[in-house]
Biopython code that builds the backbone (N, CA, C, O; Angstrom):
import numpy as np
from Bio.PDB.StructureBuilder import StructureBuilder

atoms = [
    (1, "UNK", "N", (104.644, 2.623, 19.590)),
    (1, "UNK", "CA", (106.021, 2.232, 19.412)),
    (1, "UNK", "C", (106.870, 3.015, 20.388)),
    (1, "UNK", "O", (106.666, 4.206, 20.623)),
    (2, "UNK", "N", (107.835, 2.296, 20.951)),
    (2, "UNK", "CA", (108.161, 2.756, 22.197)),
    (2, "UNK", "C", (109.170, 4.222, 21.930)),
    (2, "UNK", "O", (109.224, 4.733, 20.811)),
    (3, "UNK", "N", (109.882, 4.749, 23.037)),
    (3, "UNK", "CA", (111.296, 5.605, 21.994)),
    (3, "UNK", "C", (112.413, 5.105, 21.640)),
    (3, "UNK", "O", (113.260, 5.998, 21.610)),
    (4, "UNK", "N", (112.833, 4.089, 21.350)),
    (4, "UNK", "CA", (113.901, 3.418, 21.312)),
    (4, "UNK", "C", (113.986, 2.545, 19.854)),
    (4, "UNK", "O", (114.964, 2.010, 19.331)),
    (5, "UNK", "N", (112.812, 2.605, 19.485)),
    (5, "UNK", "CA", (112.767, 2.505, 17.776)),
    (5, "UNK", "C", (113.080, 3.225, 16.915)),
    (5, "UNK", "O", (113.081, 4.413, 17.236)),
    (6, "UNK", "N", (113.513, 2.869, 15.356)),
    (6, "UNK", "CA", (113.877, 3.731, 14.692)),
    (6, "UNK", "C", (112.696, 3.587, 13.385)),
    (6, "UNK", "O", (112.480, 2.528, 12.796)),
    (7, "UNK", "N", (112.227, 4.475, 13.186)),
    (7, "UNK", "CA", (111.537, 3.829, 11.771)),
    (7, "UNK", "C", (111.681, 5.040, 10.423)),
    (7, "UNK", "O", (111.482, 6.255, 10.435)),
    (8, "UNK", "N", (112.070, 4.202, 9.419)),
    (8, "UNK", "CA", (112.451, 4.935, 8.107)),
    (8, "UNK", "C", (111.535, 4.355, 7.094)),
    (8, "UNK", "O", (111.113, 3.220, 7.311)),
    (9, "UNK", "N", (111.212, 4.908, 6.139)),
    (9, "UNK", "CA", (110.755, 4.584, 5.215)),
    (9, "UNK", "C", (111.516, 4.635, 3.752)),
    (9, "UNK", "O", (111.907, 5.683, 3.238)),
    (10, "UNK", "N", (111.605, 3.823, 3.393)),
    (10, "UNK", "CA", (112.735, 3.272, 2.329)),
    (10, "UNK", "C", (111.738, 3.497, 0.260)),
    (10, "UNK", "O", (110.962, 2.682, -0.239)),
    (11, "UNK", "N", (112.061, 4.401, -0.167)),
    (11, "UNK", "CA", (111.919, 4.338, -1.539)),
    (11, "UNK", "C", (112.741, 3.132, -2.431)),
    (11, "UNK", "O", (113.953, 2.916, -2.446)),
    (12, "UNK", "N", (111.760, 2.496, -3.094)),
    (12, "UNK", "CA", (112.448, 1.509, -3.641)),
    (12, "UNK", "C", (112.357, 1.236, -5.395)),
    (12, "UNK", "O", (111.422, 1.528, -6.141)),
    (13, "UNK", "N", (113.865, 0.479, -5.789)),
    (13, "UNK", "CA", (113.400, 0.598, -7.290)),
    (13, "UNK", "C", (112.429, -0.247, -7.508)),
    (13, "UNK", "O", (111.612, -0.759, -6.743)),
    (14, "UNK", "N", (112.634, -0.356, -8.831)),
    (14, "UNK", "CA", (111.810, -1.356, -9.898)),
    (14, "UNK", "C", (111.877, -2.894, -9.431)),
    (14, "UNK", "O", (111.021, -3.737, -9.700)),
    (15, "UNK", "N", (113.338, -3.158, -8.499)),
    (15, "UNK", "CA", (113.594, -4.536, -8.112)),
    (15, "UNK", "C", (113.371, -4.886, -6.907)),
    (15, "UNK", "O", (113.547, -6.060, -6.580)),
    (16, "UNK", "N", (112.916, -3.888, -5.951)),
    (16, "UNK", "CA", (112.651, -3.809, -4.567)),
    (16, "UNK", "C", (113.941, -3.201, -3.904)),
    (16, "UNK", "O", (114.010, -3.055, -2.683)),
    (17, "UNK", "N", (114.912, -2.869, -4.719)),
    (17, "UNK", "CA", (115.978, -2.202, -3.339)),
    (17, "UNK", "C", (115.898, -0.950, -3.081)),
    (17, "UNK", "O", (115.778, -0.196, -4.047)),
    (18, "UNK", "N", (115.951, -0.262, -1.445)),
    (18, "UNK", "CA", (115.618, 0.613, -1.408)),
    (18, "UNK", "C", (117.448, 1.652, -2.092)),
    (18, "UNK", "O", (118.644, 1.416, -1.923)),
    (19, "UNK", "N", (116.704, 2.716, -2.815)),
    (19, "UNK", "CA", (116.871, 4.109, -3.880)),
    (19, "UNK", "C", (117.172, 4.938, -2.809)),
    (19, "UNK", "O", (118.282, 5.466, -2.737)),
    (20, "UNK", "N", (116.161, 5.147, -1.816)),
    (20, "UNK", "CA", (116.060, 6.309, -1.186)),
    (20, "UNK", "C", (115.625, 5.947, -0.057)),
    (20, "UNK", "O", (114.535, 5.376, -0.101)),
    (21, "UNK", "N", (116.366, 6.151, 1.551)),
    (21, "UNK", "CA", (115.831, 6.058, 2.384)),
    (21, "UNK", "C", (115.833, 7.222, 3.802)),
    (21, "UNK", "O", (116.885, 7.725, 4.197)),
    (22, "UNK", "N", (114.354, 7.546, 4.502)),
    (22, "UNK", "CA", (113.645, 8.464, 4.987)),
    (22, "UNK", "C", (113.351, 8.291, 5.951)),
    (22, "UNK", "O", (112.549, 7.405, 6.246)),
    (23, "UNK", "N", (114.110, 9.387, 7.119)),
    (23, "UNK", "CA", (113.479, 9.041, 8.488)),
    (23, "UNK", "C", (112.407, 9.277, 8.073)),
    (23, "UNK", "O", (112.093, 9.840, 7.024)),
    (24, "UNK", "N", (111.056, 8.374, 9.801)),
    (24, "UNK", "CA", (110.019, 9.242, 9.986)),
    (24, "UNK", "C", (109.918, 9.919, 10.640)),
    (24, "UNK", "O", (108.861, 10.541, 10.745)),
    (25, "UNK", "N", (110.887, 10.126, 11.353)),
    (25, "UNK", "CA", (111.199, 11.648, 12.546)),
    (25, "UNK", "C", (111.246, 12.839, 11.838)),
    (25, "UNK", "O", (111.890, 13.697, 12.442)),
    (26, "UNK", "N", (110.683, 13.286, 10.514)),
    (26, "UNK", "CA", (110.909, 14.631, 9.893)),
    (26, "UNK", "C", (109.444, 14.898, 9.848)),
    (26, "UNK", "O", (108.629, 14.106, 10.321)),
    (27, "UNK", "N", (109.161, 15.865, 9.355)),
    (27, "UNK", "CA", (107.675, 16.280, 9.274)),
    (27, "UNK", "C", (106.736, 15.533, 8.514)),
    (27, "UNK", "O", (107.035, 16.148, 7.490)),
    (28, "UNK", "N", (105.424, 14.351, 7.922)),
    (28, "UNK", "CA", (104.872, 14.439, 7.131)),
    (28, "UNK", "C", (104.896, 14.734, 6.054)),
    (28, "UNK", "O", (104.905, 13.841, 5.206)),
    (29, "UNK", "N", (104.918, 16.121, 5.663)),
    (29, "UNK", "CA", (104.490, 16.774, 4.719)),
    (29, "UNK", "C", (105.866, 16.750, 3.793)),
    (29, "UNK", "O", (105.826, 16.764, 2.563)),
    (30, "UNK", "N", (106.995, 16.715, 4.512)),
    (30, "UNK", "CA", (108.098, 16.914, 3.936)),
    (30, "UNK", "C", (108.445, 15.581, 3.151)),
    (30, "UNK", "O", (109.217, 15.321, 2.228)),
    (31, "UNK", "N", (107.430, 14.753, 4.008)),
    (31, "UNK", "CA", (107.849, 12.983, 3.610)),
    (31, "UNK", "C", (107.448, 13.080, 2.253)),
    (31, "UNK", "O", (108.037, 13.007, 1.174)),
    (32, "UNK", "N", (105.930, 13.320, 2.722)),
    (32, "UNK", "CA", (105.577, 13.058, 1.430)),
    (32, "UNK", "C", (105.721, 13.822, -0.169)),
    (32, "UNK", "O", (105.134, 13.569, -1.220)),
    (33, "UNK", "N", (106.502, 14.591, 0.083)),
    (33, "UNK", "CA", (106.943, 15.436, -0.815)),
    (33, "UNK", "C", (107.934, 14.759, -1.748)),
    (33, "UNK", "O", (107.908, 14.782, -2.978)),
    (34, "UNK", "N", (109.315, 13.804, -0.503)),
    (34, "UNK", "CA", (109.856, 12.885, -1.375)),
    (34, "UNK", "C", (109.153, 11.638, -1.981)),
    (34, "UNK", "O", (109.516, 11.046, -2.998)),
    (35, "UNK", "N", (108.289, 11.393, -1.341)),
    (35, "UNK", "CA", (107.262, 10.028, -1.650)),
    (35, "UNK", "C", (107.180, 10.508, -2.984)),
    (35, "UNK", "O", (107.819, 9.857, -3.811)),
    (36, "UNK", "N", (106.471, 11.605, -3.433)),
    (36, "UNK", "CA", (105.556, 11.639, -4.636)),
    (36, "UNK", "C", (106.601, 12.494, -5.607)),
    (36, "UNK", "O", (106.395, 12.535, -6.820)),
    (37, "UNK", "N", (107.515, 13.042, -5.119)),
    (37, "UNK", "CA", (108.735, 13.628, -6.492)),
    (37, "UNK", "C", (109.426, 12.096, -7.061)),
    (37, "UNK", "O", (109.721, 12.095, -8.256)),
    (38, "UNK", "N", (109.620, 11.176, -6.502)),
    (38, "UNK", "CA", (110.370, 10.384, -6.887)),
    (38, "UNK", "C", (109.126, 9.352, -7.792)),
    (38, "UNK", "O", (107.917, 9.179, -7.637)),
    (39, "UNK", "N", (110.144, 8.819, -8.768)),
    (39, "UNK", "CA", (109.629, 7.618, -9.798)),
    (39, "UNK", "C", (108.430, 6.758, -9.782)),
    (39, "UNK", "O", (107.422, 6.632, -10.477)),
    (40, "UNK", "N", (109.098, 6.026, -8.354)),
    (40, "UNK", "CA", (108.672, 4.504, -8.057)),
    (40, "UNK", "C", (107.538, 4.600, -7.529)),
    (40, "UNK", "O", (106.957, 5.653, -7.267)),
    (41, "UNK", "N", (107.017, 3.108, -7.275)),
    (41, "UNK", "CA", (105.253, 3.298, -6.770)),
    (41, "UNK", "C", (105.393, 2.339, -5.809)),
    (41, "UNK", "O", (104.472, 1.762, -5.232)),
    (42, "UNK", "N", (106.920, 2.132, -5.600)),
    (42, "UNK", "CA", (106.810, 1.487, -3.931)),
    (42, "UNK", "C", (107.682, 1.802, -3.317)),
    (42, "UNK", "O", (108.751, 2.206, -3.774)),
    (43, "UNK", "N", (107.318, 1.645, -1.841)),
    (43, "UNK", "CA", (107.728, 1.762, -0.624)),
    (43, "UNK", "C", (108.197, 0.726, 0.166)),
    (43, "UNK", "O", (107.896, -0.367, -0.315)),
    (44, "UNK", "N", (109.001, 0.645, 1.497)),
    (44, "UNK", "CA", (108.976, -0.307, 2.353)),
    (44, "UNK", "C", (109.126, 0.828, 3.626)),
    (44, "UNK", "O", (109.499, 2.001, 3.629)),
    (45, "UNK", "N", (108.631, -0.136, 4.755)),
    (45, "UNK", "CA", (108.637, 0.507, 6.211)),
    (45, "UNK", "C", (109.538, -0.515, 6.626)),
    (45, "UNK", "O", (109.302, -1.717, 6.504)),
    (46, "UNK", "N", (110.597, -0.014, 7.129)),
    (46, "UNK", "CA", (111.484, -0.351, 8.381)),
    (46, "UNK", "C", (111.677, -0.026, 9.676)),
    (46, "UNK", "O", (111.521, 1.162, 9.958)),
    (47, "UNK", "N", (111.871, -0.514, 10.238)),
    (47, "UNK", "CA", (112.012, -0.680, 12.078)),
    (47, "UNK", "C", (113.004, -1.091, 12.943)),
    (47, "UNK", "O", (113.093, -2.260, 13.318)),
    (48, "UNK", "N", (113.562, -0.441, 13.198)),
    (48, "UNK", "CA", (114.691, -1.242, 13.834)),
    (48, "UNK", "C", (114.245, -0.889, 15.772)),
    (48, "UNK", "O", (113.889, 0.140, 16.346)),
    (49, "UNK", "N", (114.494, -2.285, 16.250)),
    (49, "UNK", "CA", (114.369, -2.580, 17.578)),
    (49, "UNK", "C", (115.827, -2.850, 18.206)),
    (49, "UNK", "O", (116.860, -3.159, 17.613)),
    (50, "UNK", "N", (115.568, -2.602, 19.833)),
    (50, "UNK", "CA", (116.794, -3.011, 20.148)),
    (50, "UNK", "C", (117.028, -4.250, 20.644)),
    (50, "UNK", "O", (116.154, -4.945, 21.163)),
    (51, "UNK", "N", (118.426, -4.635, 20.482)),
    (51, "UNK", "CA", (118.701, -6.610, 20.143)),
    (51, "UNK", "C", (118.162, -6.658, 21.401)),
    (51, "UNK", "O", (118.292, -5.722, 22.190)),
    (52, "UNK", "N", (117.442, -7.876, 21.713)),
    (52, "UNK", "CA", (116.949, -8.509, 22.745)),
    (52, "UNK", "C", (115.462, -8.055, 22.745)),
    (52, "UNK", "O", (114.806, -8.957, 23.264)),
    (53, "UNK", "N", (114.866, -7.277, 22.465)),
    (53, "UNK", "CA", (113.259, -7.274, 22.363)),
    (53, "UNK", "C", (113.115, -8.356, 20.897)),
    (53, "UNK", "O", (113.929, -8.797, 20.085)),
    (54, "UNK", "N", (111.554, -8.488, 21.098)),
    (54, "UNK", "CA", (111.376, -9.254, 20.035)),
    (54, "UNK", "C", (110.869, -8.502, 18.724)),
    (54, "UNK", "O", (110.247, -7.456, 18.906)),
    (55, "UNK", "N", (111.033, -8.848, 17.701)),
    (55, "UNK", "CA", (110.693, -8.409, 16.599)),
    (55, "UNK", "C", (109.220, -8.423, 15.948)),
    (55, "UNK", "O", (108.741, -7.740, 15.043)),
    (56, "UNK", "N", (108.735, -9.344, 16.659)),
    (56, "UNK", "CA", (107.028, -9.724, 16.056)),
    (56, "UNK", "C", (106.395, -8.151, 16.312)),
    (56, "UNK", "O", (106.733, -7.327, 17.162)),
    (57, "UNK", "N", (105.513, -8.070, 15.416)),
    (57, "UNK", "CA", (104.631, -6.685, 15.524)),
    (57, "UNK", "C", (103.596, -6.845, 16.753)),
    (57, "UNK", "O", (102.939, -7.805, 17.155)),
    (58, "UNK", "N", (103.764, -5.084, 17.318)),
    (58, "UNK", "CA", (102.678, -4.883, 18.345)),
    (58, "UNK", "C", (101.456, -4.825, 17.554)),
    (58, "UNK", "O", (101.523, -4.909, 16.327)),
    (59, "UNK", "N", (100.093, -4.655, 18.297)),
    (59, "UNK", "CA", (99.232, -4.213, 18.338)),
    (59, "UNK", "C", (99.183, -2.692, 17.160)),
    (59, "UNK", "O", (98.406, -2.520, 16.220)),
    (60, "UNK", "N", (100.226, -1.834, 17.613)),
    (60, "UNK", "CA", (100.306, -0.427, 17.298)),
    (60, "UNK", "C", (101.152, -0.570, 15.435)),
    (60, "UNK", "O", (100.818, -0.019, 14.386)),
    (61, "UNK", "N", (102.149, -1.419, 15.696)),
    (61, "UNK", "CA", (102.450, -1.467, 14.536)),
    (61, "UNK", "C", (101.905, -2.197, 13.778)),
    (61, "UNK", "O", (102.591, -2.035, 12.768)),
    (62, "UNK", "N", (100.930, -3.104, 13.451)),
    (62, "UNK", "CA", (99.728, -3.786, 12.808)),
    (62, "UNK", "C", (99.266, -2.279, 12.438)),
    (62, "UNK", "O", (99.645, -1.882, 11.336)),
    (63, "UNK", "N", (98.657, -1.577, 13.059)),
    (63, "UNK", "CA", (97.609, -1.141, 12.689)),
    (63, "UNK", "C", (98.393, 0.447, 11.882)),
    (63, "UNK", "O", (97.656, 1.180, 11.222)),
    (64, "UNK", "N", (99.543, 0.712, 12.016)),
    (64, "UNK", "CA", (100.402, 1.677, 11.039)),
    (64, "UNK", "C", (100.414, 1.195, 10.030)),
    (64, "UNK", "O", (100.008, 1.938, 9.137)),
    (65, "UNK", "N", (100.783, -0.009, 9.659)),
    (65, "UNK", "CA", (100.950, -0.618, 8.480)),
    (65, "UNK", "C", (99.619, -0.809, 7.617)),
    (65, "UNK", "O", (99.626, -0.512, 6.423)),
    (66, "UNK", "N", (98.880, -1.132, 8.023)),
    (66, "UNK", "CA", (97.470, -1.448, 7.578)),
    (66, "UNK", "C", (96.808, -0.140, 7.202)),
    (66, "UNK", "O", (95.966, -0.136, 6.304)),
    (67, "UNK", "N", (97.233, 1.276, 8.013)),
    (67, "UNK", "CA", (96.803, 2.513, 7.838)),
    (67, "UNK", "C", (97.531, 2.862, 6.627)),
    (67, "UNK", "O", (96.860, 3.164, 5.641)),
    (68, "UNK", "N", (98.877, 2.868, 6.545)),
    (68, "UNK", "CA", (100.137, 3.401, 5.718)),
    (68, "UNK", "C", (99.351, 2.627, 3.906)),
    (68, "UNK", "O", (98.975, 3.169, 2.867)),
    (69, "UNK", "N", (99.408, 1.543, 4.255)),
    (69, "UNK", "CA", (98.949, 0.855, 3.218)),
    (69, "UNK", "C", (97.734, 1.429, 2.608)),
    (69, "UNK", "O", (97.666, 1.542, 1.384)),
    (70, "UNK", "N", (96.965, 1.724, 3.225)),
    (70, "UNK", "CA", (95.564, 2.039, 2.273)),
    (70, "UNK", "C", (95.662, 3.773, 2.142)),
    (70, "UNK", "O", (95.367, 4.403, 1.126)),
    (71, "UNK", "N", (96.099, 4.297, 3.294)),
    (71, "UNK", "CA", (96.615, 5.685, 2.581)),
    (71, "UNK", "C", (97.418, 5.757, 0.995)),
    (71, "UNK", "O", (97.331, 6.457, -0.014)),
    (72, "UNK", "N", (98.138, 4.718, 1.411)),
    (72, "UNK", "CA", (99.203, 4.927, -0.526)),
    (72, "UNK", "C", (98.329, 4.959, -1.471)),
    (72, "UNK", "O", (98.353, 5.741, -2.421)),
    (73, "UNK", "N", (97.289, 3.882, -1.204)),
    (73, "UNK", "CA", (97.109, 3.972, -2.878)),
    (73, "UNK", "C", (96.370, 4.588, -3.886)),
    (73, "UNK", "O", (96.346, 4.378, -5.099)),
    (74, "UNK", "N", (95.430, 5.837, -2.783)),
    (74, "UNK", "CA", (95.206, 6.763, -3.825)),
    (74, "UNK", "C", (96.215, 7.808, -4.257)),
    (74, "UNK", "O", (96.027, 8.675, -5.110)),
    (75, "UNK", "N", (97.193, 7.622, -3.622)),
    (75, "UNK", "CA", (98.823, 8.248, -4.433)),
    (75, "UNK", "C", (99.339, 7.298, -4.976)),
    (75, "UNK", "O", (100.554, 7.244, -4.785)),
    (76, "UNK", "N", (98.723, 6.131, -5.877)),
    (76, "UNK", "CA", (99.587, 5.161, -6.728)),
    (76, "UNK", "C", (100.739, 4.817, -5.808)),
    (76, "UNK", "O", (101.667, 4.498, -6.552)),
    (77, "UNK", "N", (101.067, 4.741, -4.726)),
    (77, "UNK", "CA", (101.994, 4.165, -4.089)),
    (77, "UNK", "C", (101.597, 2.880, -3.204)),
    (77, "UNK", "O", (100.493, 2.923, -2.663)),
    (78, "UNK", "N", (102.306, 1.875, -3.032)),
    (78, "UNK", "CA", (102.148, 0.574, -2.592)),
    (78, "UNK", "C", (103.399, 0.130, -1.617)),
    (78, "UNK", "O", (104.580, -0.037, -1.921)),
    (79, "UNK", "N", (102.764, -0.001, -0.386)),
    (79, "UNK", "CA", (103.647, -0.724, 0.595)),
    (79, "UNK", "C", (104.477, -2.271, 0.150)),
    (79, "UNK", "O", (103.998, -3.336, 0.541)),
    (80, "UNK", "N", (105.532, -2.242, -0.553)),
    (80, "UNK", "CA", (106.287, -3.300, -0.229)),
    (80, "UNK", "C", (106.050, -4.904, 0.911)),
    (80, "UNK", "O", (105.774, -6.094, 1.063)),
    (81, "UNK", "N", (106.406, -3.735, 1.359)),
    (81, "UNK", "CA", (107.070, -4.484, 3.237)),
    (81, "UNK", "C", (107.364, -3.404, 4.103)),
    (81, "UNK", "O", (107.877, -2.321, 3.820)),
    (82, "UNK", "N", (106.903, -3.916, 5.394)),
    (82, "UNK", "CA", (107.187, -3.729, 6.236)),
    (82, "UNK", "C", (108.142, -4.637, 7.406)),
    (82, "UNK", "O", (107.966, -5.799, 7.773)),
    (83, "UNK", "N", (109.079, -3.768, 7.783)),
    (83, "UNK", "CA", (109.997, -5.024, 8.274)),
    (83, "UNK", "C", (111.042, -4.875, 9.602)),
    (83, "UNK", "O", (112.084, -4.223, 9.531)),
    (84, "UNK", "N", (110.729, -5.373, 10.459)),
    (84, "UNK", "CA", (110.815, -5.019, 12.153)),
    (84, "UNK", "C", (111.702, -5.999, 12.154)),
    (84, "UNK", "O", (111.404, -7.124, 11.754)),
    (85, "UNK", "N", (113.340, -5.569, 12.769)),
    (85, "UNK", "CA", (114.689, -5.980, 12.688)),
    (85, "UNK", "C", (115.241, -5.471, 14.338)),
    (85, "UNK", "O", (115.604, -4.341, 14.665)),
    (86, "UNK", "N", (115.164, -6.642, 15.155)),
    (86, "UNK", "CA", (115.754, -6.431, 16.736)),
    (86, "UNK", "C", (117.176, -7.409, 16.562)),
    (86, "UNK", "O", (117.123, -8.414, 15.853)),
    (87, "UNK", "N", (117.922, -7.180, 16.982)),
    (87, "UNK", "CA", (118.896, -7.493, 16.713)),
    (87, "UNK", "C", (119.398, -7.957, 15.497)),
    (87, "UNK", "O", (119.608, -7.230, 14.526)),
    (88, "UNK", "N", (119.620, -9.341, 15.545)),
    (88, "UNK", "CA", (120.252, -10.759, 14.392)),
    (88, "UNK", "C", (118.272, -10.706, 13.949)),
    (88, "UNK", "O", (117.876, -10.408, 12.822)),
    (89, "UNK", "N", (117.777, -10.894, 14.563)),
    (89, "UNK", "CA", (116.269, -11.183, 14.668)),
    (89, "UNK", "C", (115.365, -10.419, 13.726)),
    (89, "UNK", "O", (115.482, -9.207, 13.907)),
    (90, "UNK", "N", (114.357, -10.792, 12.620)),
    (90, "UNK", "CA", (113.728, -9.803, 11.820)),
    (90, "UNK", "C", (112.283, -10.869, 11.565)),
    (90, "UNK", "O", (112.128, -12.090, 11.598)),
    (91, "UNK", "N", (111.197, -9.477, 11.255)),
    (91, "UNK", "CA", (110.063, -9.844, 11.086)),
    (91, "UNK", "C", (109.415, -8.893, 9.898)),
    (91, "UNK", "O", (109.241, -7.676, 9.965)),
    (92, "UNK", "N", (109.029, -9.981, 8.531)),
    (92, "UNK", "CA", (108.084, -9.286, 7.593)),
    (92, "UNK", "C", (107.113, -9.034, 7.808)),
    (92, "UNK", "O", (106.661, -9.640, 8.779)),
    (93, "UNK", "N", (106.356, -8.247, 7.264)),
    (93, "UNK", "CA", (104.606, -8.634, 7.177)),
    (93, "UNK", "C", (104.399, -9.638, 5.918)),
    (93, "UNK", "O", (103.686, -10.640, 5.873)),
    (94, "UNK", "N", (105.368, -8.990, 4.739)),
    (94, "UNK", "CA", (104.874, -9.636, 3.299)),
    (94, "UNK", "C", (105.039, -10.977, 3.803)),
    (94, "UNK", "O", (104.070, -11.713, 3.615)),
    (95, "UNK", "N", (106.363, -11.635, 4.595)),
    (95, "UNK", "CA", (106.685, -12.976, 4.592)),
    (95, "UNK", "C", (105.100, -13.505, 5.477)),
    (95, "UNK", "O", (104.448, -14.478, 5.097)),
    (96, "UNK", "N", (104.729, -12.678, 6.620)),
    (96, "UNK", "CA", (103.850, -13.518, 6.951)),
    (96, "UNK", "C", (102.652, -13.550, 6.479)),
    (96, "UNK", "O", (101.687, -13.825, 7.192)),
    (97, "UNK", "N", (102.582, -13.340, 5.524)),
    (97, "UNK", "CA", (101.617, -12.556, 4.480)),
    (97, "UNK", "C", (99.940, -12.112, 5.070)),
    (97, "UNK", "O", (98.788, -12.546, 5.096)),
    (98, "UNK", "N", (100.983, -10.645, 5.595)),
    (98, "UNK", "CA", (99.920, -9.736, 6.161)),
    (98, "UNK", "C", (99.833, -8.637, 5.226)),
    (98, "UNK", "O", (99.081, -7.686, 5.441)),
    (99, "UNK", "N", (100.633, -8.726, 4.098)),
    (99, "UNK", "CA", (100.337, -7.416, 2.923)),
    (99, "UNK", "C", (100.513, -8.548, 1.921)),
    (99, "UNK", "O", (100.422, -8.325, 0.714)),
]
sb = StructureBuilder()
sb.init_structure("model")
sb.init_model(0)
sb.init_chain("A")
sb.init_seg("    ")
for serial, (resi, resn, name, xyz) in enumerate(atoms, 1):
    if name == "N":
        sb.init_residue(resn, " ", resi, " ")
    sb.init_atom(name, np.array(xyz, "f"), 0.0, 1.0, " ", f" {name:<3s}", serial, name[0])
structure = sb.get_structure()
């Protein structure tokens, strides 16, 4: 993912809205510290691109998501969505049902 992305990871309630949301520019360890103090047993990954690239997933982000995902769930946590937003322009995984 290039440097010009932003990616957060979003704690979410019971209804899917994100509660709590987390750069991933902080340490790991610190992440996951809020991951597992808080309630909920889901997550979403967000992405923001800049307007005019396209939103469809690379190569690199396929394979974060697919990693992120099977890491959660021996911490009872479950990827939502993941969701790559370049401008007006946005791309799920759930919608294309890649989770």
């Amino acid at each position: 993912m290039g440097g010009d992305n932003q990616l957060m990871i979003a704690i979410l309630d019971q209804d899917w809205r994100p509660r709590h949301v987390l750069p991933v520019g902080q340490e790991w360890h610190q992440l996951l510290q809020h991951l597992l103090a808080d309630e909920s047993s889901w997550i979403a990954l967000f992405q923001r691109r800049r307007a005019g690239e396209t939103p469809l997933p690379r190569p690199a982000d396929i394979a974060l998501t697919r990693s992120l995902a099977r890491s959660l769930r021996p911490l009872d946590l479950r990827l939502a969505d993941h969701v790559i937003r370049a401008g007006q322009a946005r791309f799920s995984f759930r919608g294309a049902g890649l989770l």
